[in-house]
N, C-alpha and C positions, 0 to 999 in steps of 0.2 A: 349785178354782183352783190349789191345789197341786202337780195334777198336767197343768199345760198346757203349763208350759217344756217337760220330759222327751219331753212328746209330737210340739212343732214340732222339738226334737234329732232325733231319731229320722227323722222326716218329712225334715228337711234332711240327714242322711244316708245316705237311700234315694235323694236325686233327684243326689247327690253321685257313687253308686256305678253308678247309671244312663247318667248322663254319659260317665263316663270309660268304659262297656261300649259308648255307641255309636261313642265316639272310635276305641275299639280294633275296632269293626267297619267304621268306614268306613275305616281304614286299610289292613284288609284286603283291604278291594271295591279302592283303587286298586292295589296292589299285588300281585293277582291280575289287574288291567287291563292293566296294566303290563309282567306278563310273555308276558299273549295278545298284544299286539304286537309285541315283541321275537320271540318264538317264528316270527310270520309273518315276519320280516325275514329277509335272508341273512346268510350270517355273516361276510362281508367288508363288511358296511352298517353305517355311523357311527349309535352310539345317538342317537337325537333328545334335544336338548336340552330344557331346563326354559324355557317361554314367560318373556320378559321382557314388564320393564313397558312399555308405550308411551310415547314422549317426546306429547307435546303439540304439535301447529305453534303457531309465532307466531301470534298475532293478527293481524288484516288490514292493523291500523292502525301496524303496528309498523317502523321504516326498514328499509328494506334496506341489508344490509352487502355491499360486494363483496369477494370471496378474497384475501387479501394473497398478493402473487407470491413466487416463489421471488426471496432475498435475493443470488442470483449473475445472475438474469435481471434483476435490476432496475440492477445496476450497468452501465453502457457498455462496448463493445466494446475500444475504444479503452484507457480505463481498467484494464482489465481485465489488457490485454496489459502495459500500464505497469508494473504492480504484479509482475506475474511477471517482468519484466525486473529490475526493482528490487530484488528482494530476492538475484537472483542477482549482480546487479552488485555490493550489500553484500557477498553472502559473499564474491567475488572479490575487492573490495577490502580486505578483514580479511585475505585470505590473502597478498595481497601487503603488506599494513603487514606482517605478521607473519614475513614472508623477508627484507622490508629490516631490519626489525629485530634478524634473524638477521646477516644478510651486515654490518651496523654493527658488529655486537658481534664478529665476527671476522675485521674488514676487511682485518688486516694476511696474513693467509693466503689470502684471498679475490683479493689483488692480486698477494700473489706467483706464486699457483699459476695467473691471466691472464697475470701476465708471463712465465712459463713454458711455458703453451700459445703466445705470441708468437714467442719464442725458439727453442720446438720446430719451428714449422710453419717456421721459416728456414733451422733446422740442419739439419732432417730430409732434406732432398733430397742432401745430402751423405753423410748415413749410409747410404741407398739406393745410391748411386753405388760408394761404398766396396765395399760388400756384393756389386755386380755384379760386382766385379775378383776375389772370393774373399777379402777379407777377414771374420774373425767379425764377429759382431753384438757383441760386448762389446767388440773389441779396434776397432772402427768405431764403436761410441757413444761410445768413451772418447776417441780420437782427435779426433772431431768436438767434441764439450764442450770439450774443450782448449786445443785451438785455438781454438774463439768467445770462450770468457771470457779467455782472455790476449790475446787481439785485442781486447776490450772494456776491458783494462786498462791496453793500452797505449794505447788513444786519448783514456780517462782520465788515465792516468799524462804524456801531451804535453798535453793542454789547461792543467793544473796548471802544469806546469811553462813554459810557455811566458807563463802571466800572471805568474806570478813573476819570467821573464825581463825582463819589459815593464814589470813597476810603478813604478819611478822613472820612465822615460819616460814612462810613461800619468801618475803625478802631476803632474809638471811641464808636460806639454802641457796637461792638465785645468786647471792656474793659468793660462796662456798662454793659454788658450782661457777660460775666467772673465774675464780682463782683459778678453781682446778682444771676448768679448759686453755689458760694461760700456761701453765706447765706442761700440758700435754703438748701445746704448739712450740713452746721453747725444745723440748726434749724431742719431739717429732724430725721424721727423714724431709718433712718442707723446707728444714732450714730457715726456721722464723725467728728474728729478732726482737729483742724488747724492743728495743728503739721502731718497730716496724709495729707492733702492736701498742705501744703508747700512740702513735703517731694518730694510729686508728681509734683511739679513743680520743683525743682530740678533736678530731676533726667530726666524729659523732657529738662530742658538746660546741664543738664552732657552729655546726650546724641546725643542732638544736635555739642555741641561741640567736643564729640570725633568722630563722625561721618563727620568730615569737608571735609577730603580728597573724602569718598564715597558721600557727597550733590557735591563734586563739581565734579567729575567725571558724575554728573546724569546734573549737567550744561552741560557739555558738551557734553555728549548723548544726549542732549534734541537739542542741537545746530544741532548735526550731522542729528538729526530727523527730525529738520526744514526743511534741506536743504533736504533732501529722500520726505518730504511732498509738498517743492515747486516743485522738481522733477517733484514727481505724477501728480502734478496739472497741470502743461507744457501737458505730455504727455497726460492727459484725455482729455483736450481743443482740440490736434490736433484731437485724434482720435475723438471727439465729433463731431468735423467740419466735418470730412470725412464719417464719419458714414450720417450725418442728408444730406450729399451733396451727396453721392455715396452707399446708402445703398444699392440699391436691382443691382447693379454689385457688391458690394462684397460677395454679397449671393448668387447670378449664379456661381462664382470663387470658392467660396467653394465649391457648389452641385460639382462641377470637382473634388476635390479630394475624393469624396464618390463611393465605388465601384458601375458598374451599376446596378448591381441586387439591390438595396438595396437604391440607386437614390429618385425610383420614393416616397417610403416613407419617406425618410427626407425630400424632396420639400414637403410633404403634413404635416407634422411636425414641418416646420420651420414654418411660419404663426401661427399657434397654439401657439406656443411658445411664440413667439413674443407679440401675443395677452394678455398671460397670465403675461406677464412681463410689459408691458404697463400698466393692468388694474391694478396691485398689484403696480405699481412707484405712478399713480396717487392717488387709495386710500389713499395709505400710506402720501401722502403729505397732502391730504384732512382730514386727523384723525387728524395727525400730528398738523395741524393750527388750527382744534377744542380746541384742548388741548390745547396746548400753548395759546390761546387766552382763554378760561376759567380758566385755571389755572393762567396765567398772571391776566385777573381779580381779581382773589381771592387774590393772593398778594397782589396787588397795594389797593384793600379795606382796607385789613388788615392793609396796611403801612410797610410791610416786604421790608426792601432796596434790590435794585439791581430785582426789579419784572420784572421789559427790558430784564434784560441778561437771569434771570433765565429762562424766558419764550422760549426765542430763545433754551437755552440748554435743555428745555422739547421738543421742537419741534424736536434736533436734535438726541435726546434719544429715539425718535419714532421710527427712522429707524431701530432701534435693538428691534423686536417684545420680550413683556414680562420684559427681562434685562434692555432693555434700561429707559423702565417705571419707574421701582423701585427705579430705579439709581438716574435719575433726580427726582422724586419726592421724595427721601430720602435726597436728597440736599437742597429744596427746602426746608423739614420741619427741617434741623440744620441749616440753615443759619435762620430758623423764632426761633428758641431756644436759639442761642446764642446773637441773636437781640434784641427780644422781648420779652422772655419767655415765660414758659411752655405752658399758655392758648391760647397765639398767634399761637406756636406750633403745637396744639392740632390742632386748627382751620385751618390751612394748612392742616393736616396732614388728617381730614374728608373732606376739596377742594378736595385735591389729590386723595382719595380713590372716590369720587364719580362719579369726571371724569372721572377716568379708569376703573370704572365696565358700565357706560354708554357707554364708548369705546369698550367695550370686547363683552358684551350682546346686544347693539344697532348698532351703528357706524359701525365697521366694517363688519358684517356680511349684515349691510346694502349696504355700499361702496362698497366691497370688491364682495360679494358675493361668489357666489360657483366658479368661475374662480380658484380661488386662494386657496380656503380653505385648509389649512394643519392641521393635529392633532395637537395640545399642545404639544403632546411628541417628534413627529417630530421638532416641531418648538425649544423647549426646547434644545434638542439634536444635530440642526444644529447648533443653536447659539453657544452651548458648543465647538462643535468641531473645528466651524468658529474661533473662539476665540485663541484657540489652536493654531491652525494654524497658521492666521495669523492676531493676534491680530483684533481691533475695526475691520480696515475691512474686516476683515472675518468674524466677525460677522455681518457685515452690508449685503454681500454679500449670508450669507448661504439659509436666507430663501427664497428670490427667488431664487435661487437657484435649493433652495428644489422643489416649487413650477413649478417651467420650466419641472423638469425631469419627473416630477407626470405627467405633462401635457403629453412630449413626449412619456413617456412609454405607459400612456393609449393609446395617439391615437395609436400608432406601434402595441398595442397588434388587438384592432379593425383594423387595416386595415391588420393583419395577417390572422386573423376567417375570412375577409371578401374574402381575397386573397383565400382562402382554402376552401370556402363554394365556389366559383367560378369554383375552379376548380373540384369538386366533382358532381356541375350541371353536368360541361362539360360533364364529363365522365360518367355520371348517363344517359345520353342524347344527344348521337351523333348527329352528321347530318343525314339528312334522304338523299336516291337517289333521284336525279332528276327525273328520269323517273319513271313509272313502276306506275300500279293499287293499293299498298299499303301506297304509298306515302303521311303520314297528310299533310291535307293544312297548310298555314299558320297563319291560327286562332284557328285551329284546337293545332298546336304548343305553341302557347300561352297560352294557358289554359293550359298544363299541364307544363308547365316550371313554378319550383321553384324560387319565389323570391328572393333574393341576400336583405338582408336587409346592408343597408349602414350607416355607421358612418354620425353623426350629422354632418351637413355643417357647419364652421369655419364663425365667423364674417371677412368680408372682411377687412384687415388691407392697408394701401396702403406705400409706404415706406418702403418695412420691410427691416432691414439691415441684 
């Protein structure tokens, strides 16, 4: 019994050793299989892979699922376009918060160097002129400057001084005319009390007086304004200079930062522009001195005090189309009420309307013409926004403004169709072979090549900055 373990050892280590002999033989049979098929194969033929396992189908009874669709096929058409429009409108409108934000934070250069382009495109026909006689370009921009801002300063330097000449008489007519609107309201079908109009003067000097700290904080904003307006003024003079002395090198400098695809239409844009901003500076000044000089007439008949200054402040209430009209002419008919009463009033106040339907229906659509022309609601709408912005001038600035972009967009869109109708010839109408029996002639080409209709030719401006 002793010797039985020893012996199953032994035994379970023969059939151990056996095992792993057949293992190593059947390894061998595949792998001499393996290479007699490979050996038939060519040698550009992909090795056959190693059989996988089989999946299993479902069962009979198992639901049927249907393919989930692609996640862009499932959303609407409609939708679709929505979303792509959307996200470009966002970026658009980030890009534009992010220029007004710009242009706020550095308004007061932003309005000078407009008032400047204003200023140029008025002076500039002058320095042209100059330059036809053979005078230089420095010694005719310096001449032209000169003369506009000391003509600018003398008709500031007369409006000043002309209210100062008048202000005892404008006080005293202002009490005389106070009385007299107080007996009109007593004797009036309103049924007004003194006691109902003391009351309202009171309460105008109560309020005067508790409001002392806020009139005198607007002193001294108005101080602070001064000095932001002599600012502007500095800076519109320089850029004026340089504009009227070096316009068309800083308008080759700009075409440089415009990518070049897209070059050759703003160089044919810029002129246009120019054009349209010129012809709308000069009308404007041209309406402008209509008015004011008819409307000053009618004052000065009537005997309305201060008809100098008021005049100048209709002219410069021109520049703000619409606003500006109503403005000074609503000025013009309280300063003739509290003057001279209601009839005097009256009589301003039919001056004023007849001027500016003559203005709106004649004058300017005659001056102006179609260069410029903008809707009422545009103009309405720029002004409002200008306004917003950045106060008077931004309203001064909005409607040219308006009026440039109208221009640039029209021409960009024709020289697009024109660019596109171009190239659809091309390709509608190769080149023919030089050689060979079917080759059209040259006249024979002509005739059947499509015309390219071209955008209206641009008046030639010369200057342009």
């Amino acid at each position: 019994m002793s010797r039985l373990p020893g012996w199953l050892g032994r035994v379970g280590t023969g059939l151990t050793h056996m095992g792993e002999r057949l293992d190593r033989r059947k390894a061998e049979v595949e792998a001499e299989a393996e290479d007699d098929v490979t050996a038939d194969l060519p040698a550009s033929a992909p090795l056959p892979s190693p059989a996988r396992e089989s999946v299993p189908p479902p069962p009979a009874y198992a639901p049927a699922v249907a393919a989930r669709p692609d996640p862009v096929a499932a959303i609407p058409w409609g939708i679709r376009v929505a979303g792509e429009a959307a996200w470009r409108l966002l970026v658009l409108a980030g890009t534009l918060w992010v220029l007004m934000r710009v242009i706020s934070a550095v308004q007061l250069v932003v309005l000078a160097f407009a008032a400047a382009l204003l200023i140029t495109a008025l002076l500039q026909p002058t320095v042209a002129w100059l330059k036809r006689f053979g005078v230089p370009r420095g010694v005719a921009t310096a001449l032209t400057a000169i003369a506009g801002f000391v003509l600018m300063g003398l008709v500031g330097w007369f409006v000043v001084w002309q209210v100062l000449e008048n202000l005892d008489d404008l006080s005293n007519r202002v009490t005389d005319g106070i009385d007299e609107l107080k007996r009109w309201l007593l004797n009036s079908p309103f049924h007004v009390t003194e006691k109902q109009i003391n009351d309202i003067a009171n309460n105008l000097s109560d309020a005067v007086g508790t409001n002392t700290e806020e009139i005198t904080s607007a002193g001294l904003q108005g101080v602070t304004v001064m000095v932001e307006f002599l600012t502007g003024a500095l800076l519109a003079m320089f850029s004026t200079l340089f504009l009227l002395y070096d316009g068309k090198r800083i308008w080759r400098w700009t075409l440089k930062l415009v990518p070049a695809q897209a070059r050759e239409g703003v160089a044919g844009a810029g002129p246009r522009a120019w054009h349209t901003l010129t012809a709308y500076v000069r009308g404007t000044v041209l309406v402008a001195l209509i008015d004011a000089g008819f409307i000053g007439l009618g004052l000065y008949f009537l005997d309305v005090p201060l008809a100098v200054p008021l005049a100048v402040f209709i002219f410069l209430g021109a520049f703000i189309p619409l606003v500006g009209a109503v403005i000074s002419g609503a000025l013009a008919v309280v300063v003739a009420l509290v003057t001279d009463g209601v009839f005097t009033a009256l009589m301003v106040l039919a001056v004023v309307l007849a001027v500016q339907q003559i203005e709106g229906h004649i004058l300017q659509p005659f001056i102006l013409g179609r260069a410029v022309r903008v809707h009422p609601l545009a103009v309405v709408l720029s002004v409002a926004a200008g306004g917003l912005v950045a106060g008077i001038g931004g309203a001064v600035v909005a409607v040219p403004l308006v009026a440039v972009t109208n221009t640039v967009v029209g021409y960009l869109r024709s020289y697009s169709q024109e660019q596109a109708l171009r190239q659809a010839s091309a390709a509608a109408d190769p080149p023919a072979p030089e050689d060979g029996p079917e080759a059209p002639a040259p006249e024979s080409r002509a005739q059947v090549t499509t015309p390219v209709p071209a955008p209206a030719p641009a008046p030639v401006v010369t200057d342009t900055p």
